[in-house]
C-alpha positions in Angstrom: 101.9 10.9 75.5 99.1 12.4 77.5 99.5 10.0 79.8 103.2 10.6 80.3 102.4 14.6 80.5 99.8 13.8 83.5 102.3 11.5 85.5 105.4 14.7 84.9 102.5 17.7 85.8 101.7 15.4 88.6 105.2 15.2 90.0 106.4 18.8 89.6 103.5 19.8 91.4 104.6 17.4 94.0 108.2 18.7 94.5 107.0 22.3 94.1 104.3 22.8 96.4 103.9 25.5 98.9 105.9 24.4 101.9 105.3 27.1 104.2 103.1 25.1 106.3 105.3 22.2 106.9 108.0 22.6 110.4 111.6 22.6 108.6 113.9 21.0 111.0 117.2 22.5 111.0 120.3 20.3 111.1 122.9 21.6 113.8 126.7 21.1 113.5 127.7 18.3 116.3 128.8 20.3 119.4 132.4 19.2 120.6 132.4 19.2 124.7 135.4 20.0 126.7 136.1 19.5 130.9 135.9 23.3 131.2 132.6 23.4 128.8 130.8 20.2 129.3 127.3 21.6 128.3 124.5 19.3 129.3 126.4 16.7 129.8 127.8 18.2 132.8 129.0 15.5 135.1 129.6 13.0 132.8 133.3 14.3 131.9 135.4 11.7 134.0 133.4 8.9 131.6 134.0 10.7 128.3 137.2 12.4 128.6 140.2 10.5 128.0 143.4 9.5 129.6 146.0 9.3 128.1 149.6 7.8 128.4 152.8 7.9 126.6 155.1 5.0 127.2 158.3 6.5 124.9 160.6 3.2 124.9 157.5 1.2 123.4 155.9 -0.1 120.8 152.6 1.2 120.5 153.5 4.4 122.3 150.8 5.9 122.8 147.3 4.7 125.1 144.2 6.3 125.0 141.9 5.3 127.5 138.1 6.2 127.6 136.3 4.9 130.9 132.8 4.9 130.4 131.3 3.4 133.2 128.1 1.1 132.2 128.8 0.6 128.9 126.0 -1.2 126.7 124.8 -1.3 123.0 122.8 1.5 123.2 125.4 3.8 125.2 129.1 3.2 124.0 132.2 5.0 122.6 132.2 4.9 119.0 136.0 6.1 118.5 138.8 7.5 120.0 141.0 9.6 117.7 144.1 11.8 117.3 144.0 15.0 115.7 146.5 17.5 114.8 146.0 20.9 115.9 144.1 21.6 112.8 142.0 18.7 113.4 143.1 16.6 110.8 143.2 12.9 111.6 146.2 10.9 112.7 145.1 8.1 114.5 141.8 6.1 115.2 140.1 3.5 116.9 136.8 2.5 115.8 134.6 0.2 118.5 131.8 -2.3 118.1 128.8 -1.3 119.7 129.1 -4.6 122.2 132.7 -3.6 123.5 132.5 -2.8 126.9 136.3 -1.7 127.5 137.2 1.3 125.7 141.4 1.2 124.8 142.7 2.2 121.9 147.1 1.9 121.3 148.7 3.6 118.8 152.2 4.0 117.6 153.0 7.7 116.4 156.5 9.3 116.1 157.5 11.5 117.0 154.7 11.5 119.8 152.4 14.2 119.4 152.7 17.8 121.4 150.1 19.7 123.7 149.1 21.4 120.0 147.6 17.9 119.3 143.9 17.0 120.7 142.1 13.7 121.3 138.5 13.3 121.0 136.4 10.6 122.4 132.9 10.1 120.3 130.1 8.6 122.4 126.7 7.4 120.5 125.0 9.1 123.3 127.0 12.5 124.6 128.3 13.5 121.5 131.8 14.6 121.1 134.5 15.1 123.6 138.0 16.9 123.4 140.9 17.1 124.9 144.6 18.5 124.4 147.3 16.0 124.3 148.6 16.1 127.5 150.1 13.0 129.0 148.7 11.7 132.8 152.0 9.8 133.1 
C-alpha cells in the first residue's frame, strides 16, 4: 500500500505542478482567405481560388476546379467543398497528397445560388472561399 500511495503522490504532483514557467502555446481558429482578403498569402489567390462551372443539361453538373500550379506531396489541395450559406456541407472532394490535378464533379439539384460558397483547403495556405458564382 505504501508503495501504491508513493506512485499516486508522485503523479498528482506531476499533473499539478506550478506551470507558470512553461510558454502555453495558444491554438488559433484556421483563418479562411478570400480574393479581396488574401492575408499572407497574398498573391497566391489565382492558385487557391476556385473556378467553377455549371453545365445545367449534365450529369455531374457542377465542376470545381482548383489550379495549383506546382503541386507536390508536401504542397497540395486537400479538398474542395460546397457549403451552404450557413456553411454546412453539401458536397466534397477529398485528394491524395500525390494528385497533381485538382477537379472535383458533383451533381447537386437544384444547383446551388450566389448564397452558397466553395472553399478550397490547401495543406500549406490554409483555407480559401469563395461565393458560388459560375465563370461560365
Amino acid at each position: 500500500m505504501k508503495r501504491f500511495s508513493t506512485i499516486f503522490l508522485l503523479l498528482f504532483a506531476g499533473c499539478h505542478s506550478d506551470r507558470s514557467s512553461q510558454t502555453s502555446e495558444i491554438i488559433m481558429p484556421q483563418t479562411v482567405y478570400t480574393k479581396a482578403e488574401p492575408g499572407n498569402w497574398e498573391g497566391l489567390e489565382d492558385e487557391h481560388l476556385p473556378e467553377i462551372i455549371v453545365a445545367h443539361n449534365n450529369k455531374p453538373n457542377i465542376f470545381v476546379i482548383a489550379r495549383l500550379k506546382d503541386p507536390s506531396p508536401s504542397h497540395y489541395i486537400e479538398k474542395i467543398i460546397i457549403t451552404d450559406k450557413d456553411g454546412n456541407e453539401i458536397a466534397v472532394k477529398t485528394f491524395p497528397r500525390t494528385a497533381r490535378i485538382f477537379e472535383a464533379q458533383f451533381d447537386i439539384r437544384p444547383v446551388p445560388d450566389t448564397s452558397h460558397f466553395v472553399l478550397v483547403k490547401c495543406n500549406t495556405h490554409d483555407l480559401w472561399k469563395a461565393p458560388f458564382i459560375p465563370s461560365r
